[in-house]
Structure formats: C-alpha cells, structure tokens
N, C-alpha and C positions, 0 to 999 in steps of 0.2 A: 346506299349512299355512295356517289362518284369518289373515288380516292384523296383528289383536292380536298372535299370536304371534310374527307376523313381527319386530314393532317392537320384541317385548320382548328376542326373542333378538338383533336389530342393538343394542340397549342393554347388553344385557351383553355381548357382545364390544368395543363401544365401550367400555365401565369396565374393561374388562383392559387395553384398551389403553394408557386415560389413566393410568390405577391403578398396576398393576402390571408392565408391561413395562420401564420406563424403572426400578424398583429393580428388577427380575431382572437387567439390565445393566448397571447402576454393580456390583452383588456376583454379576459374573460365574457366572451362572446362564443354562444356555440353557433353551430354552422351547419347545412346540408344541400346538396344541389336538388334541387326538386324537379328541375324540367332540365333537360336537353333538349334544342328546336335546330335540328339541321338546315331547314328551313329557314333561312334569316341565320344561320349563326350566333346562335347565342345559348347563353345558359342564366338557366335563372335559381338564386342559392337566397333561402331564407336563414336569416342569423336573428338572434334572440340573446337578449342578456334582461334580467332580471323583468323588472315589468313591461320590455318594450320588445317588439318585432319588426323586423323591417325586410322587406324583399329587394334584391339586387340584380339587376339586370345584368349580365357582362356579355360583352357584344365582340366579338374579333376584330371590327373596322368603323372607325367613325362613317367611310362611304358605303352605308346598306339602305336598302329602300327603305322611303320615308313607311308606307307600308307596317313596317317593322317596327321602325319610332311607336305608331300609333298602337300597335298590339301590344308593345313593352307598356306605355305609358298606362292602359290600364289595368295594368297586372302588377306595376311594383311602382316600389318609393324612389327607386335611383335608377338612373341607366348608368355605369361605367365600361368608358372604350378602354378593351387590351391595346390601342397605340394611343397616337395624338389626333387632335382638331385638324380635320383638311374642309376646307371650305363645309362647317356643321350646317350651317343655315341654308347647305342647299338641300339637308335631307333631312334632319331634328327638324321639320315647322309643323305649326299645329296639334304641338303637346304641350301639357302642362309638366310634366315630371320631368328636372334637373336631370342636365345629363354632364359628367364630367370626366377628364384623362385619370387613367390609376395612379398618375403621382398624385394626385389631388384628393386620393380616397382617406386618407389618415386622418387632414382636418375633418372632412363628413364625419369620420367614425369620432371623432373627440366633443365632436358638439351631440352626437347620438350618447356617449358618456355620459354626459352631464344632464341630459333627459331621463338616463334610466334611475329609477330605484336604489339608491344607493346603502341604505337601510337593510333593504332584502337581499342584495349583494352581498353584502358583507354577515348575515346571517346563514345566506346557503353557502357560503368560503369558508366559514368557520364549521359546518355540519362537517363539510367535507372532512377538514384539520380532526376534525373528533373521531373521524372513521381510523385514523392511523395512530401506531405506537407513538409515543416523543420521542422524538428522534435525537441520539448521543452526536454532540458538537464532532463535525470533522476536520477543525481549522482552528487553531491556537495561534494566535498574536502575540504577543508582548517583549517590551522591554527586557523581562529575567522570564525566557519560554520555563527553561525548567522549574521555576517557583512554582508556575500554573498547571504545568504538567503533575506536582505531586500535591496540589489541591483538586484536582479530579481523582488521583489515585486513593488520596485519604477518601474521595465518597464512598471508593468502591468500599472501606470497612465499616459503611454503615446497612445494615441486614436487610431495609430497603431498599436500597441504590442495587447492591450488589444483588437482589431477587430481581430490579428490573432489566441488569444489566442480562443477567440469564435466560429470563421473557423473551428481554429483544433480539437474542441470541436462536431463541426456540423459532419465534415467528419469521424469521429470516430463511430457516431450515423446515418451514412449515411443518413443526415438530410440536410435542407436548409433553411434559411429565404429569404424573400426579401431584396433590397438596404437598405431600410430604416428601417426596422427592426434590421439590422444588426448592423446599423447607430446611432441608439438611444441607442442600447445593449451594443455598442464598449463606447459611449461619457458616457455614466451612470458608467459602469465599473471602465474606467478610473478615473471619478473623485471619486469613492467609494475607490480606492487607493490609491488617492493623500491624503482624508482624512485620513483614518489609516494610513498613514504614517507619517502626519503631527502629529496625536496626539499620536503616540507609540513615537516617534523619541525624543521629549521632556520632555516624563516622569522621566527619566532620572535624570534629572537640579531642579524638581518639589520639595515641599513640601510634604509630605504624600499624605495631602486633595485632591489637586490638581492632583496629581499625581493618586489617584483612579479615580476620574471624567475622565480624559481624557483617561487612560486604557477603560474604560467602553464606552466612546463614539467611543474611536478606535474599539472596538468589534463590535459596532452596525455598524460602516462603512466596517468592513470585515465581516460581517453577509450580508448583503446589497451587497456589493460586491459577496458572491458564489448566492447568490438570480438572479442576473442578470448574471454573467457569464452560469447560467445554461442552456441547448438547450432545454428545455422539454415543457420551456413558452416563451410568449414575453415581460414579464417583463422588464421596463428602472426605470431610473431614478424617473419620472412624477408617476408612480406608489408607488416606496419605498415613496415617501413623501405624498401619499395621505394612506398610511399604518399606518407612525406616526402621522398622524393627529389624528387617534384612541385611542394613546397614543404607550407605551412601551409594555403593553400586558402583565405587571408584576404589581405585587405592595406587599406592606408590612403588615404586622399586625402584634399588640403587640401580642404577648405569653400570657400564665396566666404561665408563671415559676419563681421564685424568680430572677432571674438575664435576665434582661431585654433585653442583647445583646445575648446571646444564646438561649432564645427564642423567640427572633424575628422571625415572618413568613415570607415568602416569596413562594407568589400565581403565577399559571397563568392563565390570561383570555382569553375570546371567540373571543376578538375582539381587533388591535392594533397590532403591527410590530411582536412581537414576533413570536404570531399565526403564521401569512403569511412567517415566515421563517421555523418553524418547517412544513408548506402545503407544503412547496416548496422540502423540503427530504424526504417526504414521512411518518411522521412523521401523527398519529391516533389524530384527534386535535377536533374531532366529540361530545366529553364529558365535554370541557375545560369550568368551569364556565363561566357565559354572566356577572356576576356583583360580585365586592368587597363586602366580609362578613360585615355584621355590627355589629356580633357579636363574639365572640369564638365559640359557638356555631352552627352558619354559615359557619365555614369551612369546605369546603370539603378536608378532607383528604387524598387522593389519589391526588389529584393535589395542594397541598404544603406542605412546610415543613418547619422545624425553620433552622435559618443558622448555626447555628453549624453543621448540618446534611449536607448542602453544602457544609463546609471543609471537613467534614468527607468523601467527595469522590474527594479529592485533594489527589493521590497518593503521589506527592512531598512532600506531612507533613507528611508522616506514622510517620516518629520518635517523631516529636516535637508532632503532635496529644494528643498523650498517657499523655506526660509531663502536658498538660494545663488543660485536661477536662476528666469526666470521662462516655462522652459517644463512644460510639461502631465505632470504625472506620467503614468507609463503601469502604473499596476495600481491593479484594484478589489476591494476585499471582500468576498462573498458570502455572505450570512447568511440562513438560513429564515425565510420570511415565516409568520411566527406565524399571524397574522390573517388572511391568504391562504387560507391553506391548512387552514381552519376543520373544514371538514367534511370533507377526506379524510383515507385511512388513514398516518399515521406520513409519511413522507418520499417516499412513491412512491401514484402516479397514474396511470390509465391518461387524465388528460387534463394530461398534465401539471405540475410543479410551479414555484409563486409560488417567486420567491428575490427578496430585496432585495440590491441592487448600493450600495453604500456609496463614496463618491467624499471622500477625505478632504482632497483638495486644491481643490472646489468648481470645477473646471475641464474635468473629462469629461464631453463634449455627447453627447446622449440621439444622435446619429448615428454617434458615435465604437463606441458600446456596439450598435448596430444593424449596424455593421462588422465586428463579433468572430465569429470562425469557429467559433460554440457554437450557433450556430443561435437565440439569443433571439429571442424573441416578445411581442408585447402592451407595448411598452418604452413606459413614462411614468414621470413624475416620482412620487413617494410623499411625503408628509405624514412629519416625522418628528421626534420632540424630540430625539433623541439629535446628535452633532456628524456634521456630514458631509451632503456632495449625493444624497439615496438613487433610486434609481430601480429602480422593479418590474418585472420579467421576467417571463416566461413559460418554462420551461425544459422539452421532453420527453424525459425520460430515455429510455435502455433499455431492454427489458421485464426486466424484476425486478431493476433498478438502482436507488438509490438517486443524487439530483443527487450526491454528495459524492464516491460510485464514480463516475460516468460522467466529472464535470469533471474537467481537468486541474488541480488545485489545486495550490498552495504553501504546505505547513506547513511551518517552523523552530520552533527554539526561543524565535525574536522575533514571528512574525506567525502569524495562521491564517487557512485558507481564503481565499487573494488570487490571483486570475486574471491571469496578466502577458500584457499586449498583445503577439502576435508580432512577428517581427523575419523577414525574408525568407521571406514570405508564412507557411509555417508551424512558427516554432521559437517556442514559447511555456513550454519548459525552462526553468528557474533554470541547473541544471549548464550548457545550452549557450549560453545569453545572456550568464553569468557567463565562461565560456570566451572569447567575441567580446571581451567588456571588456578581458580581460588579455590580450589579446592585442593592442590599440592601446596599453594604457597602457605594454606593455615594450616595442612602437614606439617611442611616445615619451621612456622612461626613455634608449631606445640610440642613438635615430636622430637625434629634436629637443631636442639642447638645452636651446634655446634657448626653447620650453612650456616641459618641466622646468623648467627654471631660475626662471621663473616662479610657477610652482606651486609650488615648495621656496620661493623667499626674494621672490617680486617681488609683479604687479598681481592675479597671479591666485592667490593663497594660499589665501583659500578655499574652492579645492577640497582640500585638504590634509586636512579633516576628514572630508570623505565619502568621499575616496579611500582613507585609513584607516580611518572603520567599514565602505566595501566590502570591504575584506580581512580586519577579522576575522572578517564575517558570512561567507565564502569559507570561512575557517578551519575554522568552526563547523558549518559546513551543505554544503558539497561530502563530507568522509569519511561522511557520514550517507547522502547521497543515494545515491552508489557502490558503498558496505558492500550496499543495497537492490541496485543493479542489476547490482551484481555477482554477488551468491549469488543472483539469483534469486527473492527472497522481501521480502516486506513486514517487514521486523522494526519495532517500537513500541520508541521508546527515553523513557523517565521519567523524572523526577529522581527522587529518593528525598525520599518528604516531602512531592511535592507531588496535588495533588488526582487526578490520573494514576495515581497512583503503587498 
C-alpha cells in the first residue's frame, strides 16, 4: 500500500478511536473492526448491544467512487464519512443504505438504543456487577462530614463489616487467608472499633484530664485496629495484647530546660506496642533503644524529643504556635511553583518539579529544609508578596507521579498540603506524631501533678489553649485518617456546599 494510503487509513482508525469508541462504551455497545479495505478506504466495525447488531461503514471522504457506495451498501447498515458532505449526490447514488457526517452518529446510535433489548441489557450489567466485590464508598458528602465518617467506623465493629472489610483488603492484594485466620482478623478488628469509638464518642461530655486519657487510649485501639486490618500478617486480637504487655513502647523523661512542661521528653523503645505498629507500616525500627535513659545524658537523640517539638508538628496550631513559645514550628506548606514550572507538562517532569516551600513562622533555615528526608534539591530563598519565608525546591517525583502523589502530605479540614518534620528519624504521620502527643500529655495528666496543675490554674496556663485546639483537631482528623487506613482506600470527604463539594 502507497504511503498516502497508509496515512489515510492510520486517520481513520485514529477518528474511531477518538470519535466513537468512548460513546459505544458509556451505551454499552461492544465493538470490533472486522474489514480493513485499502481499496476505497474504508473500514468496516460491527457493534452489538444486547439483542441487536449493526455493521458500520467508515469511509475517510465523502468524494470516493460511487463504486465503493455500492459495495459498502451491501455489506452494512450505515455508511459514516470521517469529514463532511461535499457534493454527496455526485457519488452516494444508487444505494439504499443512509449515509451520514460523524457528527450525526450519536442520534443513529440513540435510536439503535431504544431498538435494542433493554430487559437483556440490564440482566447481562447486573451478571457483570455480581462478578465484583461491593465496592467500600470513596466520597462522603454532608453537612456534619464527621457524623458520617464515625457511622462507617461504628460498621467497622460489626464482625461482618469488619471480615468484608478484610476480604476487600485480600482481593485487592490478590491474597488469601484461611477460615480461621480470617475469623480471628474479622472478631479482633471489630472489637478494636467498638473501643475507639467508645472512647472518642465521650470525650466530648469529658473534663480536660479525662478527656486526654481516653483520646489516647482511643488511638491505641485505632492503631490496633489498622495493625489487624492489614493482609501482609496474621496478626488478631491474642497478639495486640501480648504486644502491651511490653508496655506502650514510649516513655518520658524530664528535660534539663528551665520550664519543665516544654522540655519534657518523650522516647521510643525496642520493645512494647508502639514498635510492633510502626513493624507493621513498614516503618525502619532496627535502631529503636532496648531501655529508658537514666540519665540526660543517656538520650539518644535521634529517637526523642521534648514535647513542645511534638506540637511544633501539629499543623492545626500554626497560628496559636508562634503566640505561646519561642521555638521553631516544625511544618511547611507546599505549594506549585507557577512560574517555575512554566514550560512543563501539568504537575509531572521528567526533570523534575519547582514547589515553593512556605515558612509561615519566618524561622525555618534553608538547612533545616536541606535535612528533610524528600530528597529536595536546588533549595534557595524565592521572592514573594504573599506572607510567609518561601523557599524553592526542586522535587523528582516518580515516573508518572504527580509531587502531591509522591509527598507525604497533610490535608484536614484546617490546613492543606503541609509536610511535618519527622520525629525518630522517620515518623512524619499526623495519626503517629499526634499518638506520641497523647501519650506524654496523659503522663502528665496521671503522673505530674504538679505540670498539670500548672497548666490548669498556674504559670504555665497558656498552653491550655493549644492543648485544647490540639484535641479538637485530634477529634476532627484522626476518625478521617483511619476510616482511609483502615478500609484500605482513599475516600474524599466534602462539605456539602462547599467549592469540593
């Protein structure tokens, strides 16, 4: 075949493709090209939906020999030209079969709709639907998201919900347990649910004191909970308890800093529930001291830190942060570099992509950001009207990642896109940072007094205010995060109303 011909016929199959495949398959129509005819140009594609068939003629040019008309006319039900009508009637005569422009193929096909079998239709759509798991909602609407968010989590304590949630979990990982594996996974699940929901649901009604204790015991039962939800082990129930008998896998130590509540430490150990959750994500746990310092001196520094430095990567206090104390927030903003990233395609680079790094507390050194385990590159300050220390990266994604896929990000419903500084070398989680928190602050609710006491009525009161917006931000954004890592899926939650939505 001479090369023109080539090009015409790669064109008209290229126009079926862009044309017409994509409506044969929203109105469940299947499709196949059965002839190629160089000769005349054309191609001819039999589609079928339910009881009906129909063959299609597609021609490159309305001017082909009439010839052609007459071999298409008794071969198929339609002729359609890939252009338009240029004098038809000097080469369509002497057929009986309709021939029309491809804008005009949609009505054909909606009147061929309503000929076909619509009974049988909708019996072989629904076979199909039976051949697949039921699929877990990926998108939450409403007025009060969180209400709805912790009526999916109560399913999960039901011993069914929580065994399909496991299923869907397996067939996704084209994995399998046995009965009884599955059985111990579903009953453990379950009641790792009913706990956090028992102790989130009343914090509420709570005192302060109270009300941090059972936050913190709720975390450890949705820690517990994506622990056994996970396909990778056969972890149950009989396991997470023989984990705490270890202990928490965390503990405290006083500071040598003048103010006793912001340099309190807070370690983690080798041994005790914590560990076996961070084993269980994949999480490097090979370094984790085996034993409590007994002196300042004894710390290992890379695996703790004082708790002020734990707010400090609570993105929800950016503002208040600054107000109370005068160390270094620990999270940054990251926003697409418009002008950066000028002349490439959309959000992904094969050299690359510009992000601005937004420092809203004007305190994060261009070495801090050269620290961060995301690999940045090209790191300098940026020119910027808007408020905030910006600073331009360099970021290489993935191949066929998007920056926004590859980074560990932090969305809520208060902040977006903010990278939190890890915490023992590499925990840069909200849920597990937010965990460490409550787990010094119900230390000190049980243990110190004499902080407390401070904090409630004395010198050191204003932490009272961040220590209460950290817990409703807890409230708000822990059943969201674990709803995700517990089923397994990205679910998108909206308000109703708003520009999401």
């Amino acid at each position: 075949m001479e090369d023109g011909k080539k090009q015409r016929m790669a064109i008209l199959e290229s126009h079926f493709e862009s044309r017409f495949k994509e409506m044969l398959n929203n109105h469940s129509w299947k499709y196949e090209i059965i002839e190629r005819v160089e000769d005349g140009e054309y191609i001819i594609i039999e589609i079928s939906r339910a009881t009906i068939k129909k063959k299609l003629g597609l021609l490159y040019t309305c001017a082909t020999k009439n010839e052609v008309y007459k071999r298409l006319d008794k071969s198929v039900d339609l002729i359609v030209l890939q252009g338009e009508f240029y004098h038809l009637e000097s080469f369509a005569y002497g057929i009986n079969t309709e021939v029309i422009e491809g804008n005009s193929f949609f009505e054909k096909l909606k009147k061929w709709n309503i000929e076909s079998d619509s009974e049988q239709l909708i019996a072989e759509t629904i076979d199909k639907r039976n051949d697949k798991p039921p699929v877990f909602p990926t998108r939450i609407e409403s007025e009060a998201p969180i209400e709805q968010i912790w009526q999916y989590l109560k399913l999960f304590s039901n011993k069914t919900m929580a065994k399909k949630i496991i299923e869907g979990r397996l067939e996704l990982k084209n994995n399998n347990f046995n009965d009884e594996i599955l059985e111990i996974k579903a009953e453990g699940l379950a009641f790792c649910m009913q706990n956090a929901y028992d102790y989130f649901k009343i914090t509420k009604e709570q005192k302060l004191s109270h009300r941090i204790i059972n936050m913190y015991y709720g975390m450890i039962s949705f820690a517990s909970a994506e622990i056994i939800a996970s396909t990778d082990t056969n972890i149950g129930l009989m396991d997470i308890e023989n984990f705490t008998k270890y202990g928490h896998g965390l503990y405290t130590f006083d500071g040598n800093g003048e103010n006793e509540f912001e340099s309190l430490i807070v370690g983690v150990l080798s041994n005790g529930f914590f560990k076996k959750w961070m084993d269980s994500i994949g999480k490097n746990t090979n370094e984790y001291p085996n034993k409590k310092p007994k002196s300042i001196s004894d710390l290992n520094n890379i695996y703790s830190c004082s708790i002020i430095q734990l707010f400090a990567r609570i993105p929800e206090l950016e503002i208040i942060f600054g107000h109370i104390t005068n160390e270094r927030f620990k999270c940054i903003e990251v926003v697409h570099d418009m002008s950066g990233n000028r002349f490439t395609n959309n959000n992904k680079s094969d050299h690359g992509t510009y992000l601005l790094l937004r420092d809203m507390t004007y305190k994060i050194t261009a070495d801090e950001i050269r620290s961060l385990p995301f690999n940045f590159k090209e790191v300098q300050y940026a020119k910027s009207e808007n408020d905030g220390l910006m600073y331009r990266v360099r970021y290489d994604c993935k191949e066929n990642e998007s920056w926004y896929e590859s980074l560990p990000l932090h969305n809520s419903p208060f902040v977006r896109h903010r990278l939190l500084f890890p915490i023992f070398q590499d925990l840069y989680e909200f849920r597990i940072i937010a965990t460490c928190l409550l787990y010094a602050l119900s230390i000190i609710v049980r243990y110190r007094p004499s902080i407390w006491r401070d904090i409630i009525t004395g010198n050191n009161e204003k932490y009272l205010v961040m220590i209460e917006q950290f817990l409703d931000s807890v409230e708000r954004v822990i059943p969201e995060d674990f709803l995700n890592r517990i089923s397994g899926k990205t679910i998108r939650v909206r308000l109703t109303g708003s520009i999401y939505a």
